[in-house]
C-alpha atoms as an extended CHARMM CRD file, in Angstrom:
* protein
*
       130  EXT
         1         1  UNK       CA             37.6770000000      -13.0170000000       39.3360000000  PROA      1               0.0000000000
         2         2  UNK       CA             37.7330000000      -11.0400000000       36.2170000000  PROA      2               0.0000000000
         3         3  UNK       CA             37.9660000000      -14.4010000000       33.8740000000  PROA      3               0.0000000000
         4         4  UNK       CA             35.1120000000      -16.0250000000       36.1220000000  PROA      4               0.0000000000
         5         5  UNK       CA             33.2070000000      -12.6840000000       34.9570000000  PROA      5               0.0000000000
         6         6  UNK       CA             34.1720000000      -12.7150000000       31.7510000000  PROA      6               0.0000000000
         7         7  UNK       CA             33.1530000000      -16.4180000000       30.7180000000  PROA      7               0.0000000000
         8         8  UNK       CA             30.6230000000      -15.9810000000       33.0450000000  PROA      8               0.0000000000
         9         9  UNK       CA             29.4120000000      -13.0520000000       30.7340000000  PROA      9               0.0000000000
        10        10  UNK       CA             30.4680000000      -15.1820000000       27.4240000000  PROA      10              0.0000000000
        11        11  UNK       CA             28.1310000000      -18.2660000000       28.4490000000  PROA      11              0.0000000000
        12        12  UNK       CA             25.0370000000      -16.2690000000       29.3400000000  PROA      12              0.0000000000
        13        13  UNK       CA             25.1560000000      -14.8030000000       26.4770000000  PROA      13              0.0000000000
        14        14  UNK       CA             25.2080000000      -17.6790000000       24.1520000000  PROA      14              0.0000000000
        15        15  UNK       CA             22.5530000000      -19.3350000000       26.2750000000  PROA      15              0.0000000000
        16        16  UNK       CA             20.7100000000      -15.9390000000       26.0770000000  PROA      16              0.0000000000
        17        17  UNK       CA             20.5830000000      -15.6160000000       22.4950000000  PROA      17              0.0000000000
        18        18  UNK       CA             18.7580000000      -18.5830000000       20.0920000000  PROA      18              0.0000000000
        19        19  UNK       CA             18.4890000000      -19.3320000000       16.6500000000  PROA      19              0.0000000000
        20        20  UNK       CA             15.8520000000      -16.9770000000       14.2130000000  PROA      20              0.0000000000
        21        21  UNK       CA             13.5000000000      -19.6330000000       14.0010000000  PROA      21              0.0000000000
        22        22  UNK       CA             13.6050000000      -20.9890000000       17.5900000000  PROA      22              0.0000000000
        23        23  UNK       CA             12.6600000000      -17.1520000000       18.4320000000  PROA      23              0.0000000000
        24        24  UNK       CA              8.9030000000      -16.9660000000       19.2330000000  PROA      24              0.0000000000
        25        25  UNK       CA              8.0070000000      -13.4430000000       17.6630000000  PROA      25              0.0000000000
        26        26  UNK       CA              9.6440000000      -14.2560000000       14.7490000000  PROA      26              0.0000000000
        27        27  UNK       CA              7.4750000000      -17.8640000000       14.4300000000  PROA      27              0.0000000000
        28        28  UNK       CA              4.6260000000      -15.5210000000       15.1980000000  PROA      28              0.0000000000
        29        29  UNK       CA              5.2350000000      -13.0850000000       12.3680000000  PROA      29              0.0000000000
        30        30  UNK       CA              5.7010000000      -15.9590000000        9.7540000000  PROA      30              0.0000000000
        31        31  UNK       CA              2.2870000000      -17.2500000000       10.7660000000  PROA      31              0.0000000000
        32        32  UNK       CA              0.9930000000      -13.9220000000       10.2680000000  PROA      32              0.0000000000
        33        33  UNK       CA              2.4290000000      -13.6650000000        6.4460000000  PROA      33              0.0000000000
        34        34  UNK       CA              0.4420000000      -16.7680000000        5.7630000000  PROA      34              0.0000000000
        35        35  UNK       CA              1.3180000000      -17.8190000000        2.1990000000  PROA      35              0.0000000000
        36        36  UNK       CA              2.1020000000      -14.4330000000        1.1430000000  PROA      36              0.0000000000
        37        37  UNK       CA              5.4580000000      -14.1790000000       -0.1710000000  PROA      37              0.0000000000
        38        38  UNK       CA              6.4910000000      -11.2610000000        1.9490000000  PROA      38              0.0000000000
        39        39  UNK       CA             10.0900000000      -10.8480000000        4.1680000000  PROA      39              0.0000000000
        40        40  UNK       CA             10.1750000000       -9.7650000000        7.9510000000  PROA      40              0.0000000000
        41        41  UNK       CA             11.3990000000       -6.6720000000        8.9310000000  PROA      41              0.0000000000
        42        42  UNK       CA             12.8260000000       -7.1780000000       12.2760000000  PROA      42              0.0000000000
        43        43  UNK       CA             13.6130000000       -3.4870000000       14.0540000000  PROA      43              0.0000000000
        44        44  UNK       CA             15.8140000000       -3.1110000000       16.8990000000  PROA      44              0.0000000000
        45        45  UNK       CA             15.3460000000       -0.3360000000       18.8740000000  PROA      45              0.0000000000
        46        46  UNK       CA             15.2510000000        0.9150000000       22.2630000000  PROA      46              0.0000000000
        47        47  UNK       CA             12.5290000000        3.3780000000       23.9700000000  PROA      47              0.0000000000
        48        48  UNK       CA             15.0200000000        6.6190000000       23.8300000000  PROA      48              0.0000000000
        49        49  UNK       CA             16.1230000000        6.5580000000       20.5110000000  PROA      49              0.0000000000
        50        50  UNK       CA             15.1070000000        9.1150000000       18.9460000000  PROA      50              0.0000000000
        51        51  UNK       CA             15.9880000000        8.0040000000       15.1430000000  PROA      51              0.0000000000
        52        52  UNK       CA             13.8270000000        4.3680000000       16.0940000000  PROA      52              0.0000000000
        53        53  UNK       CA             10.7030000000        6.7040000000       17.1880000000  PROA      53              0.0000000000
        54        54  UNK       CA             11.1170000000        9.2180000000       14.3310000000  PROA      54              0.0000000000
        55        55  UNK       CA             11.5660000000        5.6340000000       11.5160000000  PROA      55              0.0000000000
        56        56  UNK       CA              8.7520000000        3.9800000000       13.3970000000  PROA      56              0.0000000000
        57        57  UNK       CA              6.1750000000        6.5580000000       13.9730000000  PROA      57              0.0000000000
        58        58  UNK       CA              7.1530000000        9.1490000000       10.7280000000  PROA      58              0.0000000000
        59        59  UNK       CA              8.8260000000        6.9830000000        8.2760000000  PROA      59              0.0000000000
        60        60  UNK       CA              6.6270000000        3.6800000000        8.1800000000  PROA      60              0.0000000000
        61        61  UNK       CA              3.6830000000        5.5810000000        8.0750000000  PROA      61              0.0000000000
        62        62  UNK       CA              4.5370000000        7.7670000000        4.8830000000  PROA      62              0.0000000000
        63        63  UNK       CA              1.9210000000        8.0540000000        2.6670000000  PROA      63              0.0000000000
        64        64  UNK       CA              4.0520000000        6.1460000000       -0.0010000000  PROA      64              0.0000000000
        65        65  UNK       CA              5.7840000000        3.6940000000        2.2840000000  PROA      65              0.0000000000
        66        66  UNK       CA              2.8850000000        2.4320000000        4.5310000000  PROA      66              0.0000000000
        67        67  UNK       CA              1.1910000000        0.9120000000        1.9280000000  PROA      67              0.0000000000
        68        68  UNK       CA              4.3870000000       -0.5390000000        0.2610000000  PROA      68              0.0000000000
        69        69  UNK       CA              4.9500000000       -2.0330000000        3.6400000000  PROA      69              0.0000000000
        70        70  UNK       CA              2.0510000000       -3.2480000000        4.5820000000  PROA      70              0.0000000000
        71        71  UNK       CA              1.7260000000       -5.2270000000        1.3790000000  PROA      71              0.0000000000
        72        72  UNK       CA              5.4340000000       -6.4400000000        1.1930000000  PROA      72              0.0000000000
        73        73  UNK       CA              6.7010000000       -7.1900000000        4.9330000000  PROA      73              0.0000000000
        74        74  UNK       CA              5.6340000000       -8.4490000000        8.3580000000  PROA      74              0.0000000000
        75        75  UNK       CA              6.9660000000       -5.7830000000       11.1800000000  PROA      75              0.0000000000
        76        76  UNK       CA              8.7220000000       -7.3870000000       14.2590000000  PROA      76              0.0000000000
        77        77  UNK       CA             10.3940000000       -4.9430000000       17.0990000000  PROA      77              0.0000000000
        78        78  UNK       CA             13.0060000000       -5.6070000000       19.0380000000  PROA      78              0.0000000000
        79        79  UNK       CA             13.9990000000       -3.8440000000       21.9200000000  PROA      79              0.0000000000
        80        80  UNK       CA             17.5740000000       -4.5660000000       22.2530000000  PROA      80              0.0000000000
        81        81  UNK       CA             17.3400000000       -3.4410000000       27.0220000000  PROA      81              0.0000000000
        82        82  UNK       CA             13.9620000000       -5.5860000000       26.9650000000  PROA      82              0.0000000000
        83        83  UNK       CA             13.8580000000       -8.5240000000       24.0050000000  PROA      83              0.0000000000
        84        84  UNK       CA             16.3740000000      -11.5360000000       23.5950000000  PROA      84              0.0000000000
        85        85  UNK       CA             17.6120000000      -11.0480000000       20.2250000000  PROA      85              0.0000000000
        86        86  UNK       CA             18.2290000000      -13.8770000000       18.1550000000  PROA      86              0.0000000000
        87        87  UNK       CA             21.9270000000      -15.2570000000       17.5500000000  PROA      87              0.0000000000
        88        88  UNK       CA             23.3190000000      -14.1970000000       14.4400000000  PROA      88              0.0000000000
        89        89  UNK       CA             21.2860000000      -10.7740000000       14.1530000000  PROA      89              0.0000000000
        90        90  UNK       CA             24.1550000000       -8.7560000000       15.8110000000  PROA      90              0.0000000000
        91        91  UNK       CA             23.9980000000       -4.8850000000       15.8250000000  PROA      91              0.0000000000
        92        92  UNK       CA             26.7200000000       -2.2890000000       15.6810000000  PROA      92              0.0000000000
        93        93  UNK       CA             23.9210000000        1.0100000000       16.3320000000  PROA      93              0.0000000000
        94        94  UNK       CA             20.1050000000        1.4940000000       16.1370000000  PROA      94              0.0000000000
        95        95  UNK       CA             18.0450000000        1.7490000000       14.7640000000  PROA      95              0.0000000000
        96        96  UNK       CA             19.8290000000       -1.7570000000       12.8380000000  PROA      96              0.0000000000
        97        97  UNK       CA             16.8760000000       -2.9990000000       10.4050000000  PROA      97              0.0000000000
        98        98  UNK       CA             16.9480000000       -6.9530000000        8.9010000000  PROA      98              0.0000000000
        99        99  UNK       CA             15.1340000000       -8.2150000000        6.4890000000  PROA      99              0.0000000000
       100       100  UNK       CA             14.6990000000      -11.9750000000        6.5210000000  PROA      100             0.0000000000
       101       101  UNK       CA             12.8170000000      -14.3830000000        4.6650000000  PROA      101             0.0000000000
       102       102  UNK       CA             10.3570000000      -17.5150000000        6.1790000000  PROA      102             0.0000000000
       103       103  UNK       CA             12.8830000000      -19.9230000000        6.1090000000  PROA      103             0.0000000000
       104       104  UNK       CA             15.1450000000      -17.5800000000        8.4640000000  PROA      104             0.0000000000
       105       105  UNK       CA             17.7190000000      -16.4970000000        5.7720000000  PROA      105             0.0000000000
       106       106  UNK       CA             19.0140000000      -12.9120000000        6.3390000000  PROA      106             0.0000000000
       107       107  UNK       CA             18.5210000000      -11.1310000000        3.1080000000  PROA      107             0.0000000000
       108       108  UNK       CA             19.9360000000       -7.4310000000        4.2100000000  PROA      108             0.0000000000
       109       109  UNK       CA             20.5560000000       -5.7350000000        6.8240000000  PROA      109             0.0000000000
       110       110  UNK       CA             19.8630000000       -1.7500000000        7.0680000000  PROA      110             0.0000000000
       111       111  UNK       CA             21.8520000000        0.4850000000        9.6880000000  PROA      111             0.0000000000
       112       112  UNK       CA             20.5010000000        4.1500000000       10.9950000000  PROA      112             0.0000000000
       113       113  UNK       CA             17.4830000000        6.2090000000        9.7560000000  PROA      113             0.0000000000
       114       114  UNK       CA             16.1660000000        7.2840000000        6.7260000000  PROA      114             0.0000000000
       115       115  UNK       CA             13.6770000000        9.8920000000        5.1610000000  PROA      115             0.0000000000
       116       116  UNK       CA             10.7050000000        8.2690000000        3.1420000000  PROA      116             0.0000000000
       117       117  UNK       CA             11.3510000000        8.4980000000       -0.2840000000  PROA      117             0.0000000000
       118       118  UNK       CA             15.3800000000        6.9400000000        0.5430000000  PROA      118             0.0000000000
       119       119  UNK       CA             13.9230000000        4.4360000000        2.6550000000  PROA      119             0.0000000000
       120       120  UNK       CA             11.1080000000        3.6190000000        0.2050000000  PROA      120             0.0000000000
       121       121  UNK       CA             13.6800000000        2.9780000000       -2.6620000000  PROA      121             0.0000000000
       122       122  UNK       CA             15.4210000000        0.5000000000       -0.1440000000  PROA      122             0.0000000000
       123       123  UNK       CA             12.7420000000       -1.2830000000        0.2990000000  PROA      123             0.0000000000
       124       124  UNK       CA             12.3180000000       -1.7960000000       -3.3860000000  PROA      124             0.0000000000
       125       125  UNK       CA             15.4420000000       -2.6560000000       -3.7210000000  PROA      125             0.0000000000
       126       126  UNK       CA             15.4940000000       -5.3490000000       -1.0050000000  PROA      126             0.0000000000
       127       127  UNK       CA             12.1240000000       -6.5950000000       -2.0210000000  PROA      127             0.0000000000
       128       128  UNK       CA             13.7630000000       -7.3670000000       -5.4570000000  PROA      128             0.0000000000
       129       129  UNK       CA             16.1690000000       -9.2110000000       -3.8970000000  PROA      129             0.0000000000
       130       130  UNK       CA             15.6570000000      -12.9160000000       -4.4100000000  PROA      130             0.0000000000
């Protein structure tokens, strides 16, 4: 019984999980970005974590990083009890933060919370990533 559950578990999630540009959301966020040459940030979260509330309410709405992220990247959430979350974009703790060109390619991946000015020079950093 406990291998039937266990491949049972396996299968599902392989079926569960799809490629980053099969996913829906993530189509949808491309769209958005147009011909602008800017990455996704994909979040995954969850509703009581307090670190994804205090990034996503406090942190991307700095004075200095709103406007840096608003002109560079195309937000997509991911709640990790409610979404599917695309295969390949595995997470060891949240708030887990990838950035990912059109095409799909993972460019970096950020773990954890930050305070603005830190975060800001990530993004930066990542942006200058080519």
């Amino acid at each position: 019984m406990k291998k039937f559950f266990l491949l049972f578990v396996i299968f599902g999630s392989l079926l569960y999980a799809a490629p980053i540009k099969s996913d829906k959301e993530f189509q949808q966020a491309v769209e958005k970005m147009g011909k602008e040459n800017k990455l996704v940030l994909m979040i995954y979260s969850t509703d009581d974590c307090p670190e994804c509330a205090y990034m996503k309410h406090k942190v991307f709405h700095d004075k200095a990083v709103e406007p840096y992220l608003t002109r560079n990247f195309v937000i997509l959430e991911k709640n990790i009890h409610k979404s599917s979350l695309p295969d390949g974009y595995d997470y060891f703790g949240i708030p887990t933060m990838f950035f990912i060109d059109k095409t799909g390619n993972k460019k970096e991946t950020l773990v954890g919370s930050k305070r603005p000015q830190p975060f800001l020079g990530e993004l930066r950093r990542i942006r200058g990533l080519k």
